[in-house]
C-alpha positions as MATLAB code, in Angstrom:
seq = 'XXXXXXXXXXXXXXXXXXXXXXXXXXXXXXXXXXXXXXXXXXXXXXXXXXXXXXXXXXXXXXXXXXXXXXXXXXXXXXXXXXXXXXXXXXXXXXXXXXXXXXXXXXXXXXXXXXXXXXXXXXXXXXXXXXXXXXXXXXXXXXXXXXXXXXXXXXXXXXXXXXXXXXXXXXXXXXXXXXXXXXXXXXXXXXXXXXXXXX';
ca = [
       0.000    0.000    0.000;
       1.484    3.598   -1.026;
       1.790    6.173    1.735;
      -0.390    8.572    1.871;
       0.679   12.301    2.122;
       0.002   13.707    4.856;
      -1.612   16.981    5.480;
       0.886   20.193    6.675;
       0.152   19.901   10.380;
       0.060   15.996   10.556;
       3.359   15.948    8.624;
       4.800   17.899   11.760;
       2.815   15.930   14.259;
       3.033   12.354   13.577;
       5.191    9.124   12.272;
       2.989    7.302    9.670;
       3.036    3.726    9.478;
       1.836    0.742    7.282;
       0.527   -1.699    9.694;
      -2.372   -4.389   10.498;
      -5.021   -3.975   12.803;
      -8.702   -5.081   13.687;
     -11.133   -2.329   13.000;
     -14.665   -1.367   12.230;
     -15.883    2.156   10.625;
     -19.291    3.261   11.018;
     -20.862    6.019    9.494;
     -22.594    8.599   12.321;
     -24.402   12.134   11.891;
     -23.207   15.008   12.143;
     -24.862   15.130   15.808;
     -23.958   11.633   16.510;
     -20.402   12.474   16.076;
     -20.224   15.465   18.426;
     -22.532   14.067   20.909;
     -19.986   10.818   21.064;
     -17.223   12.492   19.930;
     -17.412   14.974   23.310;
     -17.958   11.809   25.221;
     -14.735   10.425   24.159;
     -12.619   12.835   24.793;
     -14.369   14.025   28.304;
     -14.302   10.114   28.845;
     -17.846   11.038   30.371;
     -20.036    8.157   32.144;
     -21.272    7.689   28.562;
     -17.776    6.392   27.442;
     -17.704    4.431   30.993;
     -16.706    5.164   34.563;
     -13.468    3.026   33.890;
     -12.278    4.945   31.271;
     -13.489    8.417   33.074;
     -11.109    7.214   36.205;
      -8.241    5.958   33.827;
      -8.347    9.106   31.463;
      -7.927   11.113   34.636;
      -5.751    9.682   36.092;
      -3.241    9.392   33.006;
      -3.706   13.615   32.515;
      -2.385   13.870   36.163;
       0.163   11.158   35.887;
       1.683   12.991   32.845;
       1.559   16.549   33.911;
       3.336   15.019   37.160;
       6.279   13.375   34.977;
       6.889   16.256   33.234;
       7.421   18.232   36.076;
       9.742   15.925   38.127;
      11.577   15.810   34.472;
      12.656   19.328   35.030;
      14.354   18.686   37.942;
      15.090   14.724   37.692;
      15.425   13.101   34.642;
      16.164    9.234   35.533;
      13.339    9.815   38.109;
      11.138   10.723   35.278;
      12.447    8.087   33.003;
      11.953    5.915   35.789;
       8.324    6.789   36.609;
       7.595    6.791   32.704;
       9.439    3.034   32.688;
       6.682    1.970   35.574;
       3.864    3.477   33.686;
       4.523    1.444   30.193;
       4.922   -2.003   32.689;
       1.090   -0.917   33.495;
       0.104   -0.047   30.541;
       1.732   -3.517   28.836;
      -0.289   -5.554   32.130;
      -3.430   -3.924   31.334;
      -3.630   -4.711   27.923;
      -2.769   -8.250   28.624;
      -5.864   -8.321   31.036;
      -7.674   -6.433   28.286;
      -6.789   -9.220   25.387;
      -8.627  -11.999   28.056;
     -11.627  -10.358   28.019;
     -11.187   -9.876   24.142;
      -9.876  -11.847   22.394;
      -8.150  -11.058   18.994;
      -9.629  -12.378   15.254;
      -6.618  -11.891   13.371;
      -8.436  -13.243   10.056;
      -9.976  -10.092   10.565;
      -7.174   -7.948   10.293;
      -6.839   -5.011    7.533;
      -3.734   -3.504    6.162;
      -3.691    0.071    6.922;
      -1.471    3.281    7.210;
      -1.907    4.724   10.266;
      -1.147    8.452   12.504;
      -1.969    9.171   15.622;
      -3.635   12.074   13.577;
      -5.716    9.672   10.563;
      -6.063    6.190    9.117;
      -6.235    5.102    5.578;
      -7.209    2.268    3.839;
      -8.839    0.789    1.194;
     -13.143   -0.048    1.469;
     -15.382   -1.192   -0.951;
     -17.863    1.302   -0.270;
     -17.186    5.019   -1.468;
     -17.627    7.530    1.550;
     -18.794   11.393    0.980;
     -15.438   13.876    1.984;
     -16.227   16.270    5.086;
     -18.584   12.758    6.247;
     -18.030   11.891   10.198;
     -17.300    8.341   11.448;
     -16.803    6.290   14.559;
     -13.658    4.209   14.623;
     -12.863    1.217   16.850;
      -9.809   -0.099   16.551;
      -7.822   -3.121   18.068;
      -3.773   -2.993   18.090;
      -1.909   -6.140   16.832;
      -0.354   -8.086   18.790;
      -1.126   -6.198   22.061;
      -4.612   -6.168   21.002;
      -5.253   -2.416   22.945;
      -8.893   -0.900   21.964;
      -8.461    2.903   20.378;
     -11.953    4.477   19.634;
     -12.329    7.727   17.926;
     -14.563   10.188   15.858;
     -13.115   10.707   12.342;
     -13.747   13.064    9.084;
     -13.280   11.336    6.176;
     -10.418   13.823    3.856;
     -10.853   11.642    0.497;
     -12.049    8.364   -0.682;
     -10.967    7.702   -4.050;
     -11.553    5.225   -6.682;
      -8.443    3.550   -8.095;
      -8.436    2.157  -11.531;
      -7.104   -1.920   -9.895;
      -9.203   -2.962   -7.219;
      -7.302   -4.969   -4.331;
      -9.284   -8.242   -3.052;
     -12.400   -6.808   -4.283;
     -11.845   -3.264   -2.685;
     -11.319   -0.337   -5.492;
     -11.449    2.720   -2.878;
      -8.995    4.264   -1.142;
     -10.257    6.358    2.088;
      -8.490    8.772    4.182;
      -9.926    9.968    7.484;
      -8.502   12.045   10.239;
      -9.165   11.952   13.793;
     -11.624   14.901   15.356;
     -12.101   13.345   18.904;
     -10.234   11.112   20.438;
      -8.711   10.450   24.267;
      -5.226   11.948   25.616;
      -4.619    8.246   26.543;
      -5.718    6.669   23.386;
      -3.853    9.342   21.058;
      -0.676    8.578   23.678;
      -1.130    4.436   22.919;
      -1.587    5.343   19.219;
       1.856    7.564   19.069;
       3.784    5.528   21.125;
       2.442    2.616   19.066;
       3.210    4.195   15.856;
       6.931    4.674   17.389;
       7.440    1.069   17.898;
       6.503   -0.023   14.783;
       8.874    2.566   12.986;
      12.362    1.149   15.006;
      11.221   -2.368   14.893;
      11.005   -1.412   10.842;
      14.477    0.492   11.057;
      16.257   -2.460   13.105;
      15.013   -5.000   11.065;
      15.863   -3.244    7.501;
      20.032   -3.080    9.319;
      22.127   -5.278    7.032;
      22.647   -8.127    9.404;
];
C-alpha cells in the first residue's frame, strides 16, 4: 500500500506507518459524532466510569512526569518506565476479556492524527465516522470520531476493494492518542532495526 501524504500539520505531528489492525468504521451524523465524539474525549459516564477514572488519572500522571523531568530526569524516566509495565499488564488483562480475530485484520497506514485504507464502499469527503480499533499483537482498543479527507476510486481494485479512504481523527482520548503515538513509534524502530544489514 502507497503512503499517503500527509496533510501540513500531521506531517509535523506524527510518524505514519503501514501496519495491520482489527477495526470497524461506522458512518454517524453530524450530531452523533459530536454528541460521542465529546464523550470520548471528556471520557464522560457515557464512554464508561473506567475509562473516566483511567483518562484522569493518566492527565495527572503525565503533567506530574513532566514536572519531576525538570528537575530529575532518571526519576522521570523511571516513573515513565513503571507506567509502560502498566500499561503492557493492562492490555494483557484487556486481550482476556477480548480476544483477537486476526483473520480479521486489515492492512492500513496509520497516525496518531488519521487512518487510511482501502473499502469497498465510497464515503462522501467532510462525512463523520466512529472508529474502533484493536492494536496487533497487544490487542489495545483505540476508539475515535473521524472526518473522512478523500475516498478515491483507483483504476485496480485490491481483493475486491477499489477505494482508497483517508480519514482524520476529530475526537479522540489523551490516553488513546498517547497508545496510538507511542504505538506508531514502535513499529517505525522495529522497521528500522530490522531493515540493518545483518
Amino acid at each position: 500500500m502507497n503512503d499517503i501524504p500527509p496533510t501540513g500539520a500531521e506531517r509535523r505531528e506524527f510518524f505514519r506507518i503501514n501496519d495491520r489492525l482489527v477495526m470497524s468504521v461506522v458512518p454517524l451524523s453530524t450530531a452523533e459524532a459530536e454528541q460521542i465524539g465529546q464523550a470520548i474525549i471528556d471520557a464522560t459516564p457515557e464512554a464508561g466510569q473506567l475509562t473516566q477514572q483511567m483518562s484522569s488519572i493518566q492527565k495527572s500522571f503525565n503533567h506530574l512526569t513532566d514536572q519531576i523531568g525538570h528537575t530529575d530526569r532518571d526519576i522521570a524516566r523511571a516513573l515513565r518506565m513503571l507506567d509502560d509495565k502498566v500499561n503492557l499488564l493492562a492490555q494483557n488483562v484487556q486481550l482476556l476479556h477480548t480476544p483477537l480475530n486476526p483473520e480479521s485484520a486489515a492492512e492500513v497506514n496509520l497516525s496518531a492524527g488519521g487512518l487510511a485504507f482501502m473499502t469497498e464502499s465510497p464515503f462522501q469527503p467532510r462525512s463523520a465516522m466512529e472508529v474502533r480499533m484493536q492494536l496487533l499483537p497487544g490487542g489495545l482498543h483505540i476508539r475515535a470520531i473521524a472526518k473522512v479527507i478523500a475516498c478515491d476510486q483507483l483504476i485496480e481494485s485490491v481483493e475486491g476493494k477499489s477505494f482508497y479512504l483517508r480519514m482524520a481523527f476529530t475526537h479522540m482520548s489523551e490516553t488513546d492518542r498517547n497508545i496510538l503515538v507511542k504505538h506508531t513509534l514502535n513499529r517505525q524502530a522495529e522497521e528500522l532495526r530490522n531493515s540493518k544489514p545483518a
